[in-house]
Structures are given as structure tokens and as C-alpha cells.
BAVO-446142 format. One record per residue (C-alpha): residue number from 1; z, y, x. Coordinates in pm, whole numbers, plus 32768, in hexadecimal, padded with zeros to 4 digits. Last residue first. Layout:
// BAVO-446142
site k NUM w Z v Y u X $
...
//
This chain:
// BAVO-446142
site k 186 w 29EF v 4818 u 394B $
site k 185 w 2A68 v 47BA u 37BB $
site k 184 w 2BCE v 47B5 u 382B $
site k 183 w 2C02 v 464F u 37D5 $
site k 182 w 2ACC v 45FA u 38BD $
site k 181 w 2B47 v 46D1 u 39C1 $
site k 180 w 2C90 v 45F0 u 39D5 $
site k 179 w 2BF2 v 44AA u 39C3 $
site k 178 w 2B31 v 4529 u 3B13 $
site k 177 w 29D4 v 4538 u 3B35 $
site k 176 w 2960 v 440A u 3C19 $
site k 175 w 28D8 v 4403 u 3D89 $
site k 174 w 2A35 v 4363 u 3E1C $
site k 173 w 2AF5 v 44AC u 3E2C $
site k 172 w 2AB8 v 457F u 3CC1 $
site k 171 w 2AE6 v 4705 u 3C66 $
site k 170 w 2B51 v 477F u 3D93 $
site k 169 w 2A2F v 46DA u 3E74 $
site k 168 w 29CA v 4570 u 3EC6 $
site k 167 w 2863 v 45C7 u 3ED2 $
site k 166 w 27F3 v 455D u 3D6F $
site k 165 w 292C v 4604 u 3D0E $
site k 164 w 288F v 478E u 3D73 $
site k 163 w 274B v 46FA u 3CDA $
site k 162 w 27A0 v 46E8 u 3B93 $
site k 161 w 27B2 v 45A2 u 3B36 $
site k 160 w 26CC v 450F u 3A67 $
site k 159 w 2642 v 43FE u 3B0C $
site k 158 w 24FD v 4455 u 3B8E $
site k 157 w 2587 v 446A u 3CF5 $
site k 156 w 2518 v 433D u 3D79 $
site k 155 w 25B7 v 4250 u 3CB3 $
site k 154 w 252C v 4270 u 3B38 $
site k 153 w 2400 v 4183 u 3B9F $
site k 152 w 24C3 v 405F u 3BBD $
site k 151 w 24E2 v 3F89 u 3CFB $
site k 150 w 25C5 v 4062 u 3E07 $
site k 149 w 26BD v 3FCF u 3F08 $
site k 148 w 2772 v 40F0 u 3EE3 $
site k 147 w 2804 v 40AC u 3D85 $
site k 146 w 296B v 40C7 u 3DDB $
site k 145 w 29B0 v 413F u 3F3F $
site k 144 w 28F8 v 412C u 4065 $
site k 143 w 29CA v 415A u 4179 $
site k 142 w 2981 v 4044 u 4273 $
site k 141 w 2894 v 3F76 u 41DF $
site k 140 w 283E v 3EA9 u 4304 $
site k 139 w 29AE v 3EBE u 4395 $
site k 138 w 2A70 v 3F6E u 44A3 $
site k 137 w 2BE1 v 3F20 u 44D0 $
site k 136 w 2CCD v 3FC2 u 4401 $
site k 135 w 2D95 v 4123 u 44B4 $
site k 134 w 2F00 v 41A6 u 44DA $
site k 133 w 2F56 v 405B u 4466 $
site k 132 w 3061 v 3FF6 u 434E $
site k 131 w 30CA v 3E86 u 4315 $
site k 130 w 30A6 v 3E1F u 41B6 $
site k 129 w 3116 v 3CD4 u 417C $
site k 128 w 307B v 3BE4 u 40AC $
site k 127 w 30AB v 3AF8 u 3F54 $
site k 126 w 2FAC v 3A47 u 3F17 $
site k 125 w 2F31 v 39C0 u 3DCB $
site k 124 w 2EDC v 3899 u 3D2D $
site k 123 w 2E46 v 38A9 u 3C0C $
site k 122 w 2E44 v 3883 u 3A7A $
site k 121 w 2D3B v 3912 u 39B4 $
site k 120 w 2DAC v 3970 u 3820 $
site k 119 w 2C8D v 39AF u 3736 $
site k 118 w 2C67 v 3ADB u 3634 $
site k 117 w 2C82 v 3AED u 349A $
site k 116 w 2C70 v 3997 u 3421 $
site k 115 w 2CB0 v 39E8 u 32B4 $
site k 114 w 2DEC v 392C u 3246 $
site k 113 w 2E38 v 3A3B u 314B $
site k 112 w 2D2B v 3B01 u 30DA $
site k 111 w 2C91 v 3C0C u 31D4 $
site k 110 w 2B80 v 3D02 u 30FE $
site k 109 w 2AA6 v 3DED u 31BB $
site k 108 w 2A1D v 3F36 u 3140 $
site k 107 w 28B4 v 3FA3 u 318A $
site k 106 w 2813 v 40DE u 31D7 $
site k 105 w 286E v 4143 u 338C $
site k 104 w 28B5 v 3FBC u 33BE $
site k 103 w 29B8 v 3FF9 u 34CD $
site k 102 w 2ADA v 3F3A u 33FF $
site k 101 w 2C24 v 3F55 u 351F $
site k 100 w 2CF0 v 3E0F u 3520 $
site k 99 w 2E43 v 3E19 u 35DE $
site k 98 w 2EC9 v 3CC7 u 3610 $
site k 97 w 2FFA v 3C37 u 35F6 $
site k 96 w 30A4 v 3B10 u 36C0 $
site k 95 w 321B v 3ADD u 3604 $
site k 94 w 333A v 3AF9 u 3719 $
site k 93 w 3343 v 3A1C u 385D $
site k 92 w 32FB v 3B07 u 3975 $
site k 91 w 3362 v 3ABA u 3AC0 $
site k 90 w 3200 v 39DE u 3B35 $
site k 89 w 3147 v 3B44 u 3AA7 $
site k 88 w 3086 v 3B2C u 399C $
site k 87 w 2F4E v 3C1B u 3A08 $
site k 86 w 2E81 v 3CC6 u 38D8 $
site k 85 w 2CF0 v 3CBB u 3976 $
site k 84 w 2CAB v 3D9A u 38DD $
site k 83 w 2D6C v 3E93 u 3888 $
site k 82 w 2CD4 v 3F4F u 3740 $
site k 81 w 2C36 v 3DD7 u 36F0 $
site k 80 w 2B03 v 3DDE u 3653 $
site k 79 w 2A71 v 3DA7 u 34E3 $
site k 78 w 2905 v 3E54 u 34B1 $
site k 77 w 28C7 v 3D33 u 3390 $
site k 76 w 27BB v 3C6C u 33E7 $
site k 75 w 2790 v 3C6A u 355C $
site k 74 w 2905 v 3CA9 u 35D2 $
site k 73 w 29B7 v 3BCE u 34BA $
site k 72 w 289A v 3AD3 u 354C $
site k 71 w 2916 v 3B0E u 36D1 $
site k 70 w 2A8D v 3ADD u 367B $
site k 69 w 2B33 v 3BDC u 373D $
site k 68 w 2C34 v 3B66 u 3850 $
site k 67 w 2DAF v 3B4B u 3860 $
site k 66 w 2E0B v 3ACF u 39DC $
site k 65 w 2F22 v 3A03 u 3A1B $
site k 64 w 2FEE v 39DA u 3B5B $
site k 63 w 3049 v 38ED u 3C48 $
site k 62 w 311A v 38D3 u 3D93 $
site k 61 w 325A v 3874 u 3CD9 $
site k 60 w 3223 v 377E u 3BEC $
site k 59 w 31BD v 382A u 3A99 $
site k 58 w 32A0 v 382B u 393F $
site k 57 w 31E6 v 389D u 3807 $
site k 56 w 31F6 v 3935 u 36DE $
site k 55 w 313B v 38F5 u 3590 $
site k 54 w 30ED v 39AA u 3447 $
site k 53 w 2FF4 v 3A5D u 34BB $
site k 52 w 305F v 3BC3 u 345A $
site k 51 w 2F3A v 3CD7 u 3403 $
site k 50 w 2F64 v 3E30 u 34A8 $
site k 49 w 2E4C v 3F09 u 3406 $
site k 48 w 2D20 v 3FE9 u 342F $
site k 47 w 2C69 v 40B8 u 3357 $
site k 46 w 2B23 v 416A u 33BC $
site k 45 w 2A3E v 40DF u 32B1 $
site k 44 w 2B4B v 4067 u 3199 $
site k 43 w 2C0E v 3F45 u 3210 $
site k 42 w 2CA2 v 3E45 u 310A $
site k 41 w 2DC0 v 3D84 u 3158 $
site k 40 w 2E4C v 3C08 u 30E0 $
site k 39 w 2F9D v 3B7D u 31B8 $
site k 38 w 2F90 v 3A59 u 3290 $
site k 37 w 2E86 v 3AB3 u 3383 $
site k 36 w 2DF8 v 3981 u 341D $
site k 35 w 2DB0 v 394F u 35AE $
site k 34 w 2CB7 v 3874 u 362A $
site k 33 w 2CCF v 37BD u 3786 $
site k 32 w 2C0F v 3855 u 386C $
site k 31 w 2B65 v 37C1 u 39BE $
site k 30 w 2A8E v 36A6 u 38D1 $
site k 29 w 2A23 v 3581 u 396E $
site k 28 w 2A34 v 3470 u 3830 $
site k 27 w 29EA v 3570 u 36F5 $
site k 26 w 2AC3 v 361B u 3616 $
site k 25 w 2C0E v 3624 u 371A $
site k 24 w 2D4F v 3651 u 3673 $
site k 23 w 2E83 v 373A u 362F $
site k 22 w 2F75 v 36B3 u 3509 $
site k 21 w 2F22 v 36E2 u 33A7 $
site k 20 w 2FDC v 37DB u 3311 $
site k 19 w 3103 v 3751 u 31CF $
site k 18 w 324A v 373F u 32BC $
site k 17 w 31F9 v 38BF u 3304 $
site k 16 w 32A3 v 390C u 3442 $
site k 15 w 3243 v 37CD u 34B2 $
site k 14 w 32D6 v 377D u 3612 $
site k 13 w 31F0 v 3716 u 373B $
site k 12 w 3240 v 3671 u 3898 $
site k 11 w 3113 v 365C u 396A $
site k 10 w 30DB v 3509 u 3A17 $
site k 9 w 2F9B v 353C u 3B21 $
site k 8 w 2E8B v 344C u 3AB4 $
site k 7 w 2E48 v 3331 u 3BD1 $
site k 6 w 2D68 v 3382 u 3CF9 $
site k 5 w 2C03 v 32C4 u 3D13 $
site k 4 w 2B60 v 33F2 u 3C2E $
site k 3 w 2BDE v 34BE u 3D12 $
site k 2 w 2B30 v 3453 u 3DDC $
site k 1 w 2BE1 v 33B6 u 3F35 $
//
């Protein structure tokens, strides 16, 4: 069965603000349903900020909901999310914020109220458990960590890192400088 063939999963969803406009799809297909911000902010370059929704939700057990970027906020503005994807977890039923960082380097950016400021995905997730092994099986990939699989010219060593990290040594594990070297000025 598609799941175009199944029938809408019922979410139960409370306005915080009785004024915001519920969740919904723009266009027939859509995985996100849009988010609005119900309070006006302006971001200088760097800024970020927690803006409430105005809604909260109640998911089935077995679900959860993702907060995602809004590609255009993204391409015009330098909007992203600081956590993206936000998860609402099935448990949670207080107000669904998100944290907006402005990563446009020149230009402020302006949220009025009822802006749509991210998109809210809805899945079904598993829940597992983890049953510890003195060793995993063999795979293709094995251990190749984040990024290994190559495809942009800064992998390869020409990324940045001193090379001590780019080997997985003091200063880094996985290839990268660490967070911590950076705030040091290493």
C-alpha cells in the first residue's frame, strides 16, 4: 500500500495562540506541513532566536515530529534551524518552538507574526533495543565515518584541519578539528 492509498494519521492539536493558523500542506504531496511563528523578531547577522508556534500537539505512540528548515528562508534569507531537524517527541505536548539562527554574514532578517518560519514532518518511528556485542558484523563501509565517502574537493585533506585532527589525533577523532580547538584559537 502507498502511502498515498493509506488514510491521514489523526494528530491531536491545541492552539496555544487561538489567533495562528493551524499546520498545513501548500501544495498536494508535500512531507512538511508549515509552521508560523506567532510573535514578530528581527535577527541581526549572527543572531538567533527561539520563536513559539503557537500550537501543540498530541502524537500516537510510535510517532514523532521532525522540525525542518524551510528551503526558501534558506536560499534568500540565510535562515536555518540551530537543531535541525527539532524532534517532538510522542510525550511532549507543550508549545512546538523553533530556534532560528540568521547566517546571512550582512543582512538582518525580519519575522512578523504568522510568518511561516520552518515545516513540521510527521513519522513513524521505531523504537529498538540495544543489545551490546563485543563486536558488529562486517559491513561495506565498515568504519568510515562522516564524510568518507568523499565528493567535494575539500575531503582529502584540504580541509582545514591541521593535520594532527585530519588523522583522528588529540585535537579532533572523526577527521575534523575539534569545537574545542576552534574556541581556543588552535
Amino acid at each position: 500500500m502507498s502511502p498515498a492509498d493509506r488514510a491521514p494519521l489523526d494528530v491531536l492539536i491545541r492552539r496555544v495562540d487561538p489567533e495562528v493558523p493551524l499546520p498545513s500542506y501548500a501544495q498536494p504531496g508535500d512531507a512538511g506541513a508549515d509552521l508560523r511563528t506567532t510573535e514578530g523578531c528581527e535577527l541581526a547577522p549572527g543572531e538567533r532566536a527561539v520563536l513559539p508556534t503557537g500550537v501543540s500537539i498530541a502524537l500516537p505512540e510510535g510517532y514523532a515530529a521532525f522540525v525542518h528548515p524551510r528551503s526558501g528562508l534558506a536560499a534568500r534569507c540565510g535562515v536555518a534551524l540551530v537543531n535541525a531537524p527539532g524532534t517532538v517527541d510522542a510525550g511532549y505536548r507543550g508549545e512546538i518552538k523553533v530556534i532560528v539562527v540568521n547566517l546571512d554574514p550582512r543582512e538582518s532578517v525580519r519575522f512578523e507574526r504568522f510568518d511561516r518560519i520552518a515545516q513540521l514532518v510527521v513519522q513513524q518511528v521505531e523504537r529498538v533495543r540495544f543489545q551490546e556485542v563485543a563486536e558488529l558484523p562486517d559491513s561495506v563501509r565498515a568504519e568510515g565515518g562522516f564524510g568518507s565517502t568523499g565528493g567535494h574537493a575539500a575531503v582529502g585533506g584540504a580541509s582545514g584541519t591541521s593535520d594532527q585532527a585530519a588523522d583522528g589525533g588529540a585535537t579532533g577523532g572523526y577527521r575534523y578539528a575539534s569545537v574545542v580547538s576552534d574556541r581556543e584559537g588552535q
